[in-house]
C-alpha positions as a Python dict, from the first residue, in 0.01 Angstrom:
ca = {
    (1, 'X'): (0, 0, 0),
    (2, 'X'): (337, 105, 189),
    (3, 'X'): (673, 68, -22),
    (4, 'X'): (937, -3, 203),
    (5, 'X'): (1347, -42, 118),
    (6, 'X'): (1497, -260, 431),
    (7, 'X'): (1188, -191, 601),
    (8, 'X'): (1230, 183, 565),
    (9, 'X'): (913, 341, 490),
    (10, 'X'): (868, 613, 173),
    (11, 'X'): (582, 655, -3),
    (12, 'X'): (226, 488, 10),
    (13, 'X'): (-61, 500, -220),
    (14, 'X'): (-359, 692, -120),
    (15, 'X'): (-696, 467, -50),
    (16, 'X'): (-937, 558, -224),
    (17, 'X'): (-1230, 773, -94),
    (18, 'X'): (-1497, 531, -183),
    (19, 'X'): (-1320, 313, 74),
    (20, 'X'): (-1229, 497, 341),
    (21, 'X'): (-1523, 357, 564),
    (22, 'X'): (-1538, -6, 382),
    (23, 'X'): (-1521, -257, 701),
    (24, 'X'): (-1280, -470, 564),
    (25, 'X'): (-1031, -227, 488),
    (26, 'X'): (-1060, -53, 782),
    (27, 'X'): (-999, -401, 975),
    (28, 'X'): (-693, -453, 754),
    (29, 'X'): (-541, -120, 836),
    (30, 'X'): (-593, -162, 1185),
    (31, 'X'): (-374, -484, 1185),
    (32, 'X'): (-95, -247, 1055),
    (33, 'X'): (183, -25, 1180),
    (34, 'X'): (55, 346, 1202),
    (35, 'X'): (259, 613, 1051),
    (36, 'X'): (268, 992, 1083),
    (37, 'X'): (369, 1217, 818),
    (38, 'X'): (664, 1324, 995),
    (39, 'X'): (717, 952, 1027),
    (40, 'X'): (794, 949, 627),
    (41, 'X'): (954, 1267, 619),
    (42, 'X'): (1207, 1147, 845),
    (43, 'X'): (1259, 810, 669),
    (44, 'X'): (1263, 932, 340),
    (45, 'X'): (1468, 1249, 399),
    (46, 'X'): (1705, 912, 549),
    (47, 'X'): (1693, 760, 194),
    (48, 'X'): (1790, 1047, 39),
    (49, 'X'): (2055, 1146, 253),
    (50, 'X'): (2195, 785, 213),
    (51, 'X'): (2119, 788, -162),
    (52, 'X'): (1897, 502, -116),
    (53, 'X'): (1534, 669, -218),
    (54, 'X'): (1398, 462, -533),
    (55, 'X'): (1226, 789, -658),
    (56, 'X'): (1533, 962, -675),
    (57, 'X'): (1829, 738, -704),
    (58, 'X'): (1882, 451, -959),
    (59, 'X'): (1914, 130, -762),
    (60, 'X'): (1979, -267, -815),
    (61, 'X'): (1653, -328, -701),
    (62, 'X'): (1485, -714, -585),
    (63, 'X'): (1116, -664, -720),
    (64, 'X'): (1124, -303, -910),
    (65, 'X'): (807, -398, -1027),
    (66, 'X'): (636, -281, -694),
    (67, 'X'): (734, 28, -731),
    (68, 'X'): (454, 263, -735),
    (69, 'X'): (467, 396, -1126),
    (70, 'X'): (430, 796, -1087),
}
């Protein structure tokens, strides 16, 4: 799972290892945008700069709830 704020990237949650070869997430992830870690870095050093990173700033949010919790 990717979190996103207007379609910025900034954290994900790791998949876990037991799926890392499981064909049907593999054919999901394929069907996705790739990103690099200095993709994030760049996008969430953005945030911050902007004071717009949900980890770090409080913020009026849509759906806070799909936030990842730690």
């Amino acid at each position: 799972m990717m979190y996103y704020i207007n379609h910025i990237p900034f954290t994900f949650d790791d998949v876990p290892e037991s799926l890392w070869y499981d064909k049907e997430v593999l054919e999901a992830a394929d069907k996705e945008r790739r990103y690099e870690p200095e993709d994030l870095y760049r996008s969430s050093f953005y945030l911050i700069d902007e004071e717009c990173h949900p980890m770090m700033f409080e913020l009026d949010l849509v759906n806070p709830e799909m936030l990842p919790q730690e």
